[in-house]
C-alpha positions as CSV (number, residue, x, y, z in Angstrom):
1,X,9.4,-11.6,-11.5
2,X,8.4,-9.4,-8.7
3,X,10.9,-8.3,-6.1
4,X,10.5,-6.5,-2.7
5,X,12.2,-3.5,-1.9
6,X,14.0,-4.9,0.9
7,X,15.2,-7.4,-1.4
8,X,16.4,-4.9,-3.9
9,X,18.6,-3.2,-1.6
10,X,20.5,-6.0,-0.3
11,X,21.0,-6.5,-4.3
12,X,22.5,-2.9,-4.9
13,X,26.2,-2.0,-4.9
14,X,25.4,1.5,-4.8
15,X,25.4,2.1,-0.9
16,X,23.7,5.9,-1.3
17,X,21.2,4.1,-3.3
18,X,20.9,0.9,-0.5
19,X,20.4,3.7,2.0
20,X,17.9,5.2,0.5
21,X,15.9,2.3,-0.2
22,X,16.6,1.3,3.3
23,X,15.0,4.2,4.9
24,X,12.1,4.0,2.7
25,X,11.1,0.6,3.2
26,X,11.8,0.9,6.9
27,X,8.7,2.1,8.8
28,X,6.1,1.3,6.3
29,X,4.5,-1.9,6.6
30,X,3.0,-2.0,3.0
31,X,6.4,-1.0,1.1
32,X,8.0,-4.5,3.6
33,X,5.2,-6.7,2.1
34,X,4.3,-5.2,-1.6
35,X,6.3,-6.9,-4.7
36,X,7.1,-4.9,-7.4
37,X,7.3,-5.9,-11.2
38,X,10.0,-4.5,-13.5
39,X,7.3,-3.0,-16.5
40,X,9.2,-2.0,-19.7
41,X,7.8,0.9,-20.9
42,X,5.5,3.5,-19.3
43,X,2.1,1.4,-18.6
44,X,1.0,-2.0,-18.3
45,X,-2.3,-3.0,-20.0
46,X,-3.5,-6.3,-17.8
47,X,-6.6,-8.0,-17.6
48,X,-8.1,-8.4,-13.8
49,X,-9.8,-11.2,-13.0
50,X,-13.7,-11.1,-11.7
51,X,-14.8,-14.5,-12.2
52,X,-13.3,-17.7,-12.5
53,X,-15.6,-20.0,-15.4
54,X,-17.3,-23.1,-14.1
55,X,-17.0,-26.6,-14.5
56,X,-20.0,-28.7,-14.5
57,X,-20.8,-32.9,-14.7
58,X,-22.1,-34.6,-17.8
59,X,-23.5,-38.0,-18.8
60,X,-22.0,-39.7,-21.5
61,X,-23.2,-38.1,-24.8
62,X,-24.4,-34.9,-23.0
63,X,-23.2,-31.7,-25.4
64,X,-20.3,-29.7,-23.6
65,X,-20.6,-25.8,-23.2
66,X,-18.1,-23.5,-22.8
67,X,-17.8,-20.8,-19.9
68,X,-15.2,-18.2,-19.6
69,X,-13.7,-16.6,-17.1
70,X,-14.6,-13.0,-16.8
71,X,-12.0,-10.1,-17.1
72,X,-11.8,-6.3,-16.4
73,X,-8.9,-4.9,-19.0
74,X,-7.5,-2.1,-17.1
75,X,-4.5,0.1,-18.0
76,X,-1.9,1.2,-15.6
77,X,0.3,3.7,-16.0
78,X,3.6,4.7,-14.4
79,X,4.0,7.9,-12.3
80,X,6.9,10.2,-12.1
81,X,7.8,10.4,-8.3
82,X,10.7,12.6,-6.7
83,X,12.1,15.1,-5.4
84,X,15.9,17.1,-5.0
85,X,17.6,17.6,-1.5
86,X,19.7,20.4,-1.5
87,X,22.2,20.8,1.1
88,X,23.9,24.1,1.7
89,X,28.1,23.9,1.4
90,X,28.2,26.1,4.6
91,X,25.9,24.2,6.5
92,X,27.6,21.0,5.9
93,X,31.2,22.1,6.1
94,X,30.2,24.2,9.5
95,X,28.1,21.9,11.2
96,X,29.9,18.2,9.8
97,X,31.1,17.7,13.2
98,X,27.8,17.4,14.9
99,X,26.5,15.0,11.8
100,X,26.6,14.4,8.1
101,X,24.1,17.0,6.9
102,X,23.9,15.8,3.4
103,X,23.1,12.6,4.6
104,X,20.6,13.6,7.4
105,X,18.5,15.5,4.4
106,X,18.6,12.9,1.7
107,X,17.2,10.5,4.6
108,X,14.3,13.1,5.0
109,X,13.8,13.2,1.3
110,X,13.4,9.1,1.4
111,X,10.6,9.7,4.4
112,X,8.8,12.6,2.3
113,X,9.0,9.7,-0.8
114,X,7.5,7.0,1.6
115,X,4.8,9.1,3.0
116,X,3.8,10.4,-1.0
117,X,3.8,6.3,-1.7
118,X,1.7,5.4,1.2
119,X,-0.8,8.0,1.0
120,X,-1.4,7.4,-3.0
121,X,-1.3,3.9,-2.7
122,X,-4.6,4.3,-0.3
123,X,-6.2,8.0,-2.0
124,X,-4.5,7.7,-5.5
125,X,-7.3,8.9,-7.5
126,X,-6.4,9.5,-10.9
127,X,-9.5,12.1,-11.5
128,X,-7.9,14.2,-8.7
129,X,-4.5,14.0,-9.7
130,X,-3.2,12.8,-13.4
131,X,-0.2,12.7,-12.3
132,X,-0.3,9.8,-9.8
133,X,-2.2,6.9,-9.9
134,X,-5.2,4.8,-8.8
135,X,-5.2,3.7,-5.2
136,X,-6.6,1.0,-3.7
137,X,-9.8,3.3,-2.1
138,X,-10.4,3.1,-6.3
139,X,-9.5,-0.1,-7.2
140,X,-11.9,-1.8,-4.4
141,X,-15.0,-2.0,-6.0
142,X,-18.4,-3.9,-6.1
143,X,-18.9,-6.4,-4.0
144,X,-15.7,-6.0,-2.6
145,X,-16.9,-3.3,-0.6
146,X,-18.8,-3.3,2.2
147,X,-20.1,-1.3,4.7
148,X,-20.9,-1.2,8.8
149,X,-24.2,0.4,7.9
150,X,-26.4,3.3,6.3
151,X,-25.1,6.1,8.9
152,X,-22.0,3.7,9.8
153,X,-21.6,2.0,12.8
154,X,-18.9,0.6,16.0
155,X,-16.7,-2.0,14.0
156,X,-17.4,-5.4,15.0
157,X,-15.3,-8.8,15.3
158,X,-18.3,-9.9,13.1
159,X,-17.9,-7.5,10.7
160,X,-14.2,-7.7,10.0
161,X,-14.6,-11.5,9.6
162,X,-16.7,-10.8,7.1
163,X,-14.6,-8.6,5.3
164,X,-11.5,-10.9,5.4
165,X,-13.9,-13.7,4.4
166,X,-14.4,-11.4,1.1
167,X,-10.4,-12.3,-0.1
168,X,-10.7,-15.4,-1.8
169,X,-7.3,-17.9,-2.6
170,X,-6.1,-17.7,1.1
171,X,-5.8,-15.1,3.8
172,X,-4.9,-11.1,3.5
173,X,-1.5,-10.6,3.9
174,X,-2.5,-7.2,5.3
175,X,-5.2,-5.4,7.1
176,X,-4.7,-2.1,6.8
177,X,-6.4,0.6,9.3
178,X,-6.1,4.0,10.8
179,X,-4.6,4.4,14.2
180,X,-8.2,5.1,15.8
181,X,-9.4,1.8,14.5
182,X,-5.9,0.0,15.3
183,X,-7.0,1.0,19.2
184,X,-10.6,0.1,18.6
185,X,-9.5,-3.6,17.3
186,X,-7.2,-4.2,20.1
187,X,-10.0,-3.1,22.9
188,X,-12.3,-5.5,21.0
189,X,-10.2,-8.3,21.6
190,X,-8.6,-7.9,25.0
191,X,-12.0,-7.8,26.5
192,X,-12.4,-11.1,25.1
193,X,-9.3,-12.3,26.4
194,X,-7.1,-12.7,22.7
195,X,-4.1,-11.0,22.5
196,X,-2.2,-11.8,19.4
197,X,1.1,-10.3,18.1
198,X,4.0,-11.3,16.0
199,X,7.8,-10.0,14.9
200,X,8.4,-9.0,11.3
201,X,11.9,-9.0,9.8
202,X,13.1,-5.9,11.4
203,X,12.0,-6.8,14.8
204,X,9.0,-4.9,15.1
205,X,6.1,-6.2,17.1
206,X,3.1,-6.6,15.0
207,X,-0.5,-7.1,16.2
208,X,-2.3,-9.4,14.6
209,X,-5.9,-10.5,13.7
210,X,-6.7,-13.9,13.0
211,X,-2.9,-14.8,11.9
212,X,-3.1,-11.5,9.7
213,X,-0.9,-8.5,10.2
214,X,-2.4,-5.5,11.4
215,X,-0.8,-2.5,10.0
216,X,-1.7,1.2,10.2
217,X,-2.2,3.7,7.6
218,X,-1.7,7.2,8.5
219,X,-3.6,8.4,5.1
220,X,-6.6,6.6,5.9
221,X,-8.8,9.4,7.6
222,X,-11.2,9.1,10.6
223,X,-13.4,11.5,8.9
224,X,-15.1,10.0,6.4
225,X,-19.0,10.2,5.2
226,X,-21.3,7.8,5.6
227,X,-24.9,8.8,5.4
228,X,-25.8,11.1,7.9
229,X,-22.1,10.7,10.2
230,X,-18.6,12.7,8.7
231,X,-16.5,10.7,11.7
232,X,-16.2,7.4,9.8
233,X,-13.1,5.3,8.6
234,X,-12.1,2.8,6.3
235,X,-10.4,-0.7,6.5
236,X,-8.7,-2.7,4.0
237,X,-7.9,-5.8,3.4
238,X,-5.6,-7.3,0.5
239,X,-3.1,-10.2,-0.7
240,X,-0.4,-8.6,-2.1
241,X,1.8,-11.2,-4.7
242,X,1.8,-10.7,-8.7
243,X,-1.8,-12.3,-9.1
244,X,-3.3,-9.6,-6.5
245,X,-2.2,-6.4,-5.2
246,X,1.0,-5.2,-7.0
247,X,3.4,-2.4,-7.3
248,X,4.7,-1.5,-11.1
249,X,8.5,0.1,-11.4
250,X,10.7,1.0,-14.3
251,X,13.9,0.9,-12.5
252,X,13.1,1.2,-9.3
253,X,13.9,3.7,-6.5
254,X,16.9,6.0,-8.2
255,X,19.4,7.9,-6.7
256,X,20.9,10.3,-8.7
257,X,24.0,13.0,-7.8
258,X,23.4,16.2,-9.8
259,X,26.1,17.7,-8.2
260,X,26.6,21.8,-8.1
261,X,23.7,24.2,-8.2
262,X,24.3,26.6,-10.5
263,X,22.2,29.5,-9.0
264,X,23.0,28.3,-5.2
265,X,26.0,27.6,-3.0
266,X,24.7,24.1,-2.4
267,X,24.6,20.2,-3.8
268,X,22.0,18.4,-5.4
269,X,20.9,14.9,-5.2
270,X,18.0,13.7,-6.9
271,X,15.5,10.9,-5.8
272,X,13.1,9.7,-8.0
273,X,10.6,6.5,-9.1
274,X,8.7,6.2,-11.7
275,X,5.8,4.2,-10.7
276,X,2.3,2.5,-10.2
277,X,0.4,-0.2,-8.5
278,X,-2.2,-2.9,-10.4
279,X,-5.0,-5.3,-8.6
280,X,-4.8,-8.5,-11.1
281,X,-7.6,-9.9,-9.5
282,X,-10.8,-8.4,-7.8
283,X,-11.0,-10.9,-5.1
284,X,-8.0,-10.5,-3.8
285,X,-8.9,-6.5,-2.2
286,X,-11.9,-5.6,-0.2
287,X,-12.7,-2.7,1.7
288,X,-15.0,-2.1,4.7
289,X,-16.6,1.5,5.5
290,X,-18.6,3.5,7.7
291,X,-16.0,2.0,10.8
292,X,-17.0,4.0,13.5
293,X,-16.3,4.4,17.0
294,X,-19.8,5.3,18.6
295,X,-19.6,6.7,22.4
296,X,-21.4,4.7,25.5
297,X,-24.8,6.4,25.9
């Protein structure tokens, strides 16, 4: 069964290891919203689904064919993520009564593991990096991606209707955006009088679209090509549940105390993850590009 991270935390007894997961989750609308299933071992083969068979009417004697479903088989494998924060014995012991260094740079180690998450789970390009893993910029593919034009062009309510209508089996959960495009939606639709926002479950206010989140990506760039124009940007839209988008873990977030440095005055804790994320269905994640924002003439 898949389990959110905030979920996860509430079930750990290990407070460092709560705290950690805490912090993570925090700020980043896609680790609030993405499941994550347990994989035993260091991959998951799965099949993704492309096309569902069809069913068809027959008179009585007719002869019956059989149509499958259509499948990619697709392997996923699980990256090693982490890093150590070291925190000086003078620093802490000195400076303890302004605030808890050790705890201050572990928190910054859980924002540097968020921000590595965020930015794969949009770039992740195996080819670039072996070590990581496929993001949804390579998962997207086919028809599920669209574009605003040859050269790109000034997003359009049209257009992103268009690309939500592309996610079959209900709404997005998420569309995801850079900050520039965020300001570029909103514009569009206070000129035409709809303002629509929300609360999520830390009492953030959430703009919406259509009764779908609108969350911001800080990985997705604003300076894209698209034909002849390097000032374009992406937008994504996904469902994220064990048949669609989903994050892959072998024991989730860990929080390890190594304890002394040998070499260094200074303790070690380690933070790591091991990994991945899986589309189990192709309709479930599209993409739009070539979202620009074209000055007035």
């Amino acid at each position: 069964m898949a389990l959110l991270l905030a979920d996860a935390a509430k079930m750990s007894t290990d407070m460092l290891k709560r705290g950690v997961i805490e912090t993570i989750v925090l700020d980043s609308p896609i680790l609030q919203r993405l499941p994550f299933m347990e994989v035993a071992g260091n991959s998951l083969k799965y099949n993704r689904e492309l096309a569902l068979p069809t069913v068809a009417f027959y008179a009585v004697g007719d002869p019956w064919t059989e149509d499958a479903p259509t499948f990619d088989q697709l392997t996923a494998s699980l990256a090693i993520m982490g890093g150590d924060a070291d925190v000086d014995h003078y620093i802490q012991q000195t400076r303890s009564n302004i605030q808890d260094i050790q705890q201050e740079v572990i928190a910054l180690k859980a924002k540097a593991m968020r921000h590595t998450f965020e930015n794969t789970f949009i770039n992740g390009d195996l080819n670039d990096d072996p070590n990581a893993f496929d993001g949804i910029n390579v998962l997207c593919t086919g028809d599920q991606a669209i574009s605003m034009g040859e050269d790109g062009d000034d997003l359009s309510l049209a257009k992103l209707d268009e690309l939500v209508d592309l996610v079959r089996g209900g709404k997005p959960d998420l569309l995801l955006m850079s900050r520039r495009t965020r300001r570029t939606l909103k514009n569009l639709m206070e000129t035409l009088g709809i303002v629509e926002i929300s609360q999520d479950q830390f009492g953030n206010i959430v703009q919406m679209y259509n009764g779908i989140p609108v969350a911001v990506n800080d990985w997705i760039s604003d300076a894209l090509t698209e034909g002849d124009n390097d000032d374009c940007s992406s937008i994504f839209a996904l469902q994220m549940s064990e048949g669609a988008v989903c994050g892959l873990s072998n024991g989730g977030i860990q929080v390890e105390v190594i304890g002394q440095v040998q070499a260094a005055n200074a303790t070690r804790t380690r933070l790591r993850w091991y990994v991945s994320m899986a589309s189990f269905s192709a309709v479930k994640l599209a993409k739009l590009t070539g979202v620009r924002v074209v000055p007035p003439a």
